[in-house]
N, C-alpha and C positions, 0 to 999 in steps of 0.2 A: 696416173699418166704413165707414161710409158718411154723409157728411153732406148736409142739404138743401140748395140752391141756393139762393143770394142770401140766406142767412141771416146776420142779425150774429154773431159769437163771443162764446159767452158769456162775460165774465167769472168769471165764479164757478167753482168747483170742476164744473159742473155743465154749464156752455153749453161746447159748440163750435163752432169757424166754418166758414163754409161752404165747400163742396168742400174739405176739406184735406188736403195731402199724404200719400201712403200712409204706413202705420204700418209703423216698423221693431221691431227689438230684441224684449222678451223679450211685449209683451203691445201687444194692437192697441188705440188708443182707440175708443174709440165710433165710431159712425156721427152723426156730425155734424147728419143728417136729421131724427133722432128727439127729436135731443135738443133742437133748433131752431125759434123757434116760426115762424110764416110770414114770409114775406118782408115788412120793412116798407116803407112807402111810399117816403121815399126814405132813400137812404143818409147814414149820418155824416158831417160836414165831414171827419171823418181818423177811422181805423179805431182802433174800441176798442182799447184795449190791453190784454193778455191778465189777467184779473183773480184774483182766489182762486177763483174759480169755474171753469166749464168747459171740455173740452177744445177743440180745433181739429175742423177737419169734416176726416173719416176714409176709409181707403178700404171697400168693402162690407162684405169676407168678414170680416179680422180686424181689425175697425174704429178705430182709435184713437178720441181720447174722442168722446162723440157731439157733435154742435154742430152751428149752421145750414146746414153746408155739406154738400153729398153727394161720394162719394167714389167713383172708377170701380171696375171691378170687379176680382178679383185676377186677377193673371198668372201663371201659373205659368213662373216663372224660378228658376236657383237663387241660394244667397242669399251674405253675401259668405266663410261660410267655408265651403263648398261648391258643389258644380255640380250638387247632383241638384235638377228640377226641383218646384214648388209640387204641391199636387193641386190647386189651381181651374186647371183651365188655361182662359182668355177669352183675348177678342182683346183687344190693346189698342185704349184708342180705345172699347171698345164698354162701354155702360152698366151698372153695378154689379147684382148680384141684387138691391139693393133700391132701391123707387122712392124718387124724391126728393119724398117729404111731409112738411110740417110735424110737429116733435116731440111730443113729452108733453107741453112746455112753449108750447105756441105759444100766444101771447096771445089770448086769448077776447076781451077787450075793446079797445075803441080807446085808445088813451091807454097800454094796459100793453104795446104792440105793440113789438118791438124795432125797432132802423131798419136798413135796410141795411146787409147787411157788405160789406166788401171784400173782395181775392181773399181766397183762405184761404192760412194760412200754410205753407208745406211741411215745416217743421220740426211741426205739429203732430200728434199720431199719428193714424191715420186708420184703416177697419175691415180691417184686410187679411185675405187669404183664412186660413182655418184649414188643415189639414194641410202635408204636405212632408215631401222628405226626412230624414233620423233627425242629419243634420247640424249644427254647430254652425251659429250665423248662416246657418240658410237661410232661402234668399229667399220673399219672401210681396209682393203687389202695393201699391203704393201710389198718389197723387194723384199726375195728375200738377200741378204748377203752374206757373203764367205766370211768364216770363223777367221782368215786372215787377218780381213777388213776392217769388221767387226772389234777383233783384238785392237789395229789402232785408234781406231774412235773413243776405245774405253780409256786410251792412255790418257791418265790426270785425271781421272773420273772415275775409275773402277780401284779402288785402295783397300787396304785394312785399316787397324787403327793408326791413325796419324797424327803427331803433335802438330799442332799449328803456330811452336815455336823452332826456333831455330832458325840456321841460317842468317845474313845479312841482308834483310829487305828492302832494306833501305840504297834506291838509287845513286850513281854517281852523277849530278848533273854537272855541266861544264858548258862553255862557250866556245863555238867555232875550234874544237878537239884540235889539234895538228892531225890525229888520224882519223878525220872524221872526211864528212863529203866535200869537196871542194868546187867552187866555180866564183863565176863572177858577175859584180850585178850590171854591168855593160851588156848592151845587146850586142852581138855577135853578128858579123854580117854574112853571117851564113850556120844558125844553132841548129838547123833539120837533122832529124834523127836518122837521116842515112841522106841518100844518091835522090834527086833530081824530089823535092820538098816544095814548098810552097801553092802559090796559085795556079793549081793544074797545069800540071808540068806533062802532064799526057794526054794532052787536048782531051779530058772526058765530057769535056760541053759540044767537042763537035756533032755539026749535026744535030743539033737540038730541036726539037719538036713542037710546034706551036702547043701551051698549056702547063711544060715541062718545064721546072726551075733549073739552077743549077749550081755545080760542082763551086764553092766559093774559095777550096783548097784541098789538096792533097799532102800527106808527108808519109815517107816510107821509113820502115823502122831499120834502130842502128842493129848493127850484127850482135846476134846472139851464139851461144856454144852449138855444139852437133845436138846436144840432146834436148835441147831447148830453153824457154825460161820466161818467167812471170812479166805480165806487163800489166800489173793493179791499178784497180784505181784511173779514173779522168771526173778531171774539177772543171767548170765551168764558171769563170769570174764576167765583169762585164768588159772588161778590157782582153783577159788570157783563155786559152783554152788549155790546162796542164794533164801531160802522161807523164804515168810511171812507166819503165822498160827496162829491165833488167838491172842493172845495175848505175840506173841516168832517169832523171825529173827531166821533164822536156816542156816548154812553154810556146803557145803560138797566139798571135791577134786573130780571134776571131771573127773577124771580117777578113783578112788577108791573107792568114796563115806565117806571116813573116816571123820570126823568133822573137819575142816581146823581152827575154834575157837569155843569158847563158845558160847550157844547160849545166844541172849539178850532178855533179859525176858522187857516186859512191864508192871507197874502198872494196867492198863488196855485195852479192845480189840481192836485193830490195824483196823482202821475204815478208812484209806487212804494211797496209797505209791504212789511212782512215777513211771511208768511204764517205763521211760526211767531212766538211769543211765549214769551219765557226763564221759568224756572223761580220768580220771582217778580214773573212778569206784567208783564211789560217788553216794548214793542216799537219798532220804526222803522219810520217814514214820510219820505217825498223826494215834494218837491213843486219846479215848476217856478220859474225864475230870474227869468221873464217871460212874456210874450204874442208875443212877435216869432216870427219864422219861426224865428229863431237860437238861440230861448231852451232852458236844458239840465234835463235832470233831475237838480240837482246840490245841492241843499239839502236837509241831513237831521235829523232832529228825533226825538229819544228821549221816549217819551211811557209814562207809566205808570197801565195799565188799571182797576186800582183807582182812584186818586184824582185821575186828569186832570191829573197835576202833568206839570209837561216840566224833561226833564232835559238833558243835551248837545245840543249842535246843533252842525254845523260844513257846512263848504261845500267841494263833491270839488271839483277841477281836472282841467280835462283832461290827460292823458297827453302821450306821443308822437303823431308822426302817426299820424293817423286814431285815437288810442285816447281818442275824445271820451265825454265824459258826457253826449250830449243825448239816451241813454236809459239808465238804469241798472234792476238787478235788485240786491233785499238779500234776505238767507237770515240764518237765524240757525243754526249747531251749538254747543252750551253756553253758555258769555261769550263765544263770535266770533260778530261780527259783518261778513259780505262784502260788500262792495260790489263789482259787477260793472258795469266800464265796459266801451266796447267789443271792447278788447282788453288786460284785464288785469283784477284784481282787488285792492283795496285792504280790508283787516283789520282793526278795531277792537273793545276791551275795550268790549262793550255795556253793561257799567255805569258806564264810565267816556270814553269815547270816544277813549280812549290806544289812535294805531296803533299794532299788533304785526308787521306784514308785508304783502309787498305779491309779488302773485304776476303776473310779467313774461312776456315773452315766455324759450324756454326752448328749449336744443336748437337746431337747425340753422335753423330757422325756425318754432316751433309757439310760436301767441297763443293766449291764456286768454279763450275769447269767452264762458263760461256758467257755472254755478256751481250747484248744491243743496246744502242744509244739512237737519238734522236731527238726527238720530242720528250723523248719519257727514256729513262735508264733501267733496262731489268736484267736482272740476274739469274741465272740459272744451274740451280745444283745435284748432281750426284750424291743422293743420301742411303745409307744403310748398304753402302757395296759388300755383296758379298755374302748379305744376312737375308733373312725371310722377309724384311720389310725391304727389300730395296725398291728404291725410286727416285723418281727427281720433282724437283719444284722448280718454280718459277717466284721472282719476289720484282716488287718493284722499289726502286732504291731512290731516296733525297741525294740528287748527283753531288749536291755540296757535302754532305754528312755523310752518306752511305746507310745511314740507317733503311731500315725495310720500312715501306707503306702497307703491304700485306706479302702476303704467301699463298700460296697456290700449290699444293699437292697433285703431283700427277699421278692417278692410281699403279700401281705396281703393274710389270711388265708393260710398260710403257714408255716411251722415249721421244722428250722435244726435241723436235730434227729442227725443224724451222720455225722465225717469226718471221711472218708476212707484214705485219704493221707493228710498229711499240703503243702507236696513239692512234685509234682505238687496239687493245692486243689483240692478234689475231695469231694463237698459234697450230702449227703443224705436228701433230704429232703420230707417233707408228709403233707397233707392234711388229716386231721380229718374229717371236714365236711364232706367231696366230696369222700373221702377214694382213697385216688390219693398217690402218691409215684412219685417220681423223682430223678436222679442222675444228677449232674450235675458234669464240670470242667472248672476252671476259669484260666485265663492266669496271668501273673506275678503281670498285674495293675488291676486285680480285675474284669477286667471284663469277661464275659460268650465267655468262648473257643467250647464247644461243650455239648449236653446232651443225654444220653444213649440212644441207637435207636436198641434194639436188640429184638426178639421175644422167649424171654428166661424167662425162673423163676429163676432166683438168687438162691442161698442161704448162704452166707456168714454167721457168728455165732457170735453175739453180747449179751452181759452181761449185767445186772439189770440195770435199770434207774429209780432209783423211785424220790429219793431227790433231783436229778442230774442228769444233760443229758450223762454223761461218755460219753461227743464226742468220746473220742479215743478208746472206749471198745467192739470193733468188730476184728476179726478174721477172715480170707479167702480173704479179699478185701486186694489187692496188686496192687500199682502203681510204675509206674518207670517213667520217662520222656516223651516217648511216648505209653503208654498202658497200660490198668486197664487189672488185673485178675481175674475174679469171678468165682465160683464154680458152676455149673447148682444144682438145685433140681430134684433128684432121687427117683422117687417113690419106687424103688426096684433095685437093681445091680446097677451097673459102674453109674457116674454120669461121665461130664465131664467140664473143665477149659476152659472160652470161653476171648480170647484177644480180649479186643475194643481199638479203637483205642480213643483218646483222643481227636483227632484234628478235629473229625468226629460223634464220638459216636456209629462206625455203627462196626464191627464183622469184625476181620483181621483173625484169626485160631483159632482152636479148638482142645481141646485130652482130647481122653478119657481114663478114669483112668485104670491102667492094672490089676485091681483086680476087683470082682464082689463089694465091696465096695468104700464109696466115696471118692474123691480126696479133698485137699484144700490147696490152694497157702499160702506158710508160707514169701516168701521174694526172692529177687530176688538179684543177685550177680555182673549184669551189661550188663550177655551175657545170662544167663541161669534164669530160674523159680525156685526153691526151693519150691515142693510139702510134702505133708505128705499124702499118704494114711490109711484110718482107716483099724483097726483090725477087723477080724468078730471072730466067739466066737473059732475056731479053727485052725485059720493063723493068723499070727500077720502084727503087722501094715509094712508097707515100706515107705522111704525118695527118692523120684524120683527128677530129674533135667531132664529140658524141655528148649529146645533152643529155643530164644525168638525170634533169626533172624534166617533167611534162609527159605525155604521150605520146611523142614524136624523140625516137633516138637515131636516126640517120645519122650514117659518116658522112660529115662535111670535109672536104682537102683541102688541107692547111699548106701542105707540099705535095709534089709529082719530081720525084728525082729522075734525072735524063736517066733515057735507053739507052745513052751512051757509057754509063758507068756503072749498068746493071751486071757486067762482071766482076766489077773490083767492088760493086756494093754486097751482090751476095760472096764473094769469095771470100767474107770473114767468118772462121769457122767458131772464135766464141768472139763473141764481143759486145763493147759497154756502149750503151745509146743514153741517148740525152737529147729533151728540145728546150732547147732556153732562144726567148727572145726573138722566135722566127726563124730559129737557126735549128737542122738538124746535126749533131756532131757523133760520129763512132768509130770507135777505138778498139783494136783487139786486144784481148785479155792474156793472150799467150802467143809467144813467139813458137814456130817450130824448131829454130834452127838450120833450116835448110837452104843449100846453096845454089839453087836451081835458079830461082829468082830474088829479086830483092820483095821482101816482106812490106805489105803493108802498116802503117800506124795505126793513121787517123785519118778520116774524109769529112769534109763540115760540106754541108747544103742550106740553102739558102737563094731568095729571091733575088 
């Protein structure tokens, strides 16, 4: 896939950043281009940090997620368990099949423009070429990225020898800090995260169109800095709809939009949450220590989505050498919750915040630099940096113990950017050197079930990876038991949602999206697809359901969002989509900062 130049990274399940490194492993992300609105004026003081929203910018063919960045084109090399050659065969060096223009998402207005991204992360999956060899892990083209970039991606992952004692690991927990986040559990008769909130407040239903649902609320976001700032993460409970934004949790009733509580203010800017939420609507957010150059992502706060209460809090430590918290990633699988420093992972009973286990360095030299949760807990490590065997694995972990189920060897000169699914694994993996991409999928014990064999360019849409690989921060890539969903890249009109099979890696159906704009797979319900099609600047977006068996996969509409709020729908340059319950909800993943207009949040749709 392929992303736009100079594009920010969306945060959201939805943006990726620009140019990003080629897509490895089982499914390519998006094309970074498409999915990225135009270049903003100037760039971020420091590059978003990858958000619940979209992927990194991708290489062409078989794109990782789409996002601001464009991605070169594929190479045909072979990939790392294999030597037979890609079918795109390009030079390197030379430009992707698809040009670098602005996304779906590119900002209509001023004020909703994103700002500058920085390079793109190479850990991000990118569009890589479709076809190749019948081989496991073969190679598919990816970004290439700057030695800069590069340099940060390796932090906490590229070492020498390192004890894996030392230091004070063990967390500070506490209740309700005095310096911790404050608010209160009263509803507020007025919590909207800025100016004129609630149920459209800018008549976006006028004029509605026979067919056309509608706007069931608006809320615009609180002010952010000049240089911008993170808005991660949105939960969906059956009562709340909850944003992260800056340095404030924001709740609203999802049928109404009205403030369902206070919101909770943090001392400082909300620098990690958990893109999942536990089974009775429980999640964690880590927010920063301070303002300094030095300050860490080390402060974490249990907050509960229905009723704004806050529950645990305690404070990580850093590690060993180099295994610092001044970026962390949390995941949740059942009642574990991981805290991913940079070279280790620390465990907590998320209803209680009693550590259970702490996953060190392990083996000869192989650090724990990443982590997904969900269904399944796997880990993923930097082993041999530095030496002739360097590489990395993937393991999947007992979330209660931490012990390993198995291991997973990724051959050398290879690099897991992404996981598309934990349950069935489907990973993303890329080649720098050789600018190769790969998608792979693994069976229960670890080992290689099948790897992507389609003559397609991806583009699924994955979010910043500068400090951190944000395994899980791509959007479009959807698995279920037997089938991955990706999104083709569209140089212009319909794009369409191609089914692989898993067991094979090779193309079972395909549909194309029923609007001149693109399709992308939000999640799937057991029988059916669960689509979002984008808005273009004068129809608004639609929610389609795609039958996954039978003969017949026609987009059914689930939703038709008014024409009337096909500006404020596409004017979010990254952002987090969700359908729960009939309801569509999207949130942006990144503030710009700017003073032109007031920013938007969140807009829910609905019949």
């Amino acid at each position: 896939m392929t992303q736009p130049p100079n594009r920010p990274p969306e945060g959201g399940s939805y943006g990726i950043p620009q140019n990003p490194p080629p897509q490895g492993g089982f499914g390519a992300p998006q094309d970074p281009r498409q999915a990225t609105p135009p270049p903003p004026v100037q760039p971020p003081a420091t590059p978003p940090q990858p958000g619940y929203g979209y992927p990194q910018p991708q290489p062409q063919q078989h794109q990782p997620p789409s996002g601001p960045y464009q991605q070169p084109g594929a190479y045909p090399q072979p990939g790392p368990y294999g030597g037979q050659p890609g079918p795109y065969a390009q030079q390197p060096g030379q430009p992707g099949p698809y040009p670098q223009q602005p996304g779906p998402y590119a900002a209509p207005h001023p004020g909703y423009g994103y700002p500058q991204q920085p390079p793109q992360f190479p850990g991000a999956p990118l569009p890589p070429p479709g076809g190749g060899s019948g081989n496991p892990f073969k190679g598919r083209p990816a970004l290439v990225v700057g030695a800069a970039v590069a340099a940060l991606l390796l932090i906490g992952g590229t070492v020498y020898a390192v004890s894996s004692g030392g230091g004070d690991n063990e967390p500070t927990a506490g209740r309700n800090q005095s310096s911790g986040p404050s608010s209160s559990a009263s509803v507020p008769a007025d919590a909207g995260g800025g100016r004129g909130g609630g149920a459209d407040p800018e008549n976006l239903n006028q004029g509605r169109k026979s067919g056309e649902d509608r706007v069931l609320w608006y809320q615009q976001a609180p002010d952010a800095p000049g240089h911008g700032a993170d808005a991660p993460g949105m939960w969906i409970t059956g009562r709340a709809a909850v944003k992260a934004a800056y340095k404030q949790v924001f709740a609203y009733d999802v049928a109404g939009g009205s403030p369902t509580w206070n919101p909770i203010s943090f001392p400082q800017k909300i620098c990690a949450v958990t893109p999942q939420k536990t089974a009775d609507d429980k999640v964690v957010v880590a927010y920063m220590s301070g303002v300094s150059d030095s300050a860490k992502c080390n402060h974490i706060q249990e907050i509960d989505l229905d009723t704004g209460k806050k529950g645990w809090s305690a404070q990580i430590a850093d590690g060993a050498l180099f295994d610092s918290a001044l970026a962390v990633d949390l995941t949740i699988t059942g009642r574990t919750l991981l805290v991913a420093r940079a070279q280790s992972g620390l465990a907590y009973d998320v209803a209680t915040g009693k550590k259970l286990w702490e996953k060190q360095r392990y083996g000869a030299a192989c650090f724990p630099t990443a982590f997904a949760g969900g269904a399944k807990l796997l880990s993923v490590a930097s082993c041999g940096a530095g030496g002739s065997d360097a590489h990395d694995e993937v393991q999947e972990l007992d979330p209660t113990t931490g012990r390993a189920k198995w291991t997973k060897k990724i051959p050398k000169g290879w690099t897991l950017a992404r996981i598309y699914s934990v349950d069935p694994v489907v990973l993303y993996l890329t080649n720098e050197d050789k600018t190769r991409w790969n998608v792979s999928t693994l069976k229960s014990d670890g080992s290689l079930r099948s790897q992507l064999d389609v003559n397609e360019s991806f583009a699924p849409r994955c979010g910043w990876a500068i400090l951190n690989r944000d395994l899980q921060g791509c959007t479009g890539a959807v698995a279920d038991a037997s089938t991955l969903y990706l999104p083709t890249d569209a140089k212009s009109g319909p794009n369409e949602i191609v089914a692989i099979s898993l067991d094979t890696g090779k193309e079972k159906w395909r549909v194309k999206s029923p609007a001149d704009e693109s399709m992308l797979p939000l999640k799937t319900d057991g029988t059916h697809l669960i689509a979002y099609v984008e808005p273009s600047y004068d129809t608004g977006g639609q929610v389609v359901s795609i039958a996954t068996a039978g003969g017949s996969h026609t987009a059914a509409k689930l939703l038709q969002n008014p024409a009337g709020a096909a500006q404020v729908e596409s004017g979010f340059f990254s952002k987090a989509i969700d359908y729960v319950d009939g309801r569509l909800f999207l949130s942006t993943t990144r503030l710009t900062g700017g003073t032109r207009s007031k920013e938007k949040l969140m807009l829910a749709y609905g019949k």
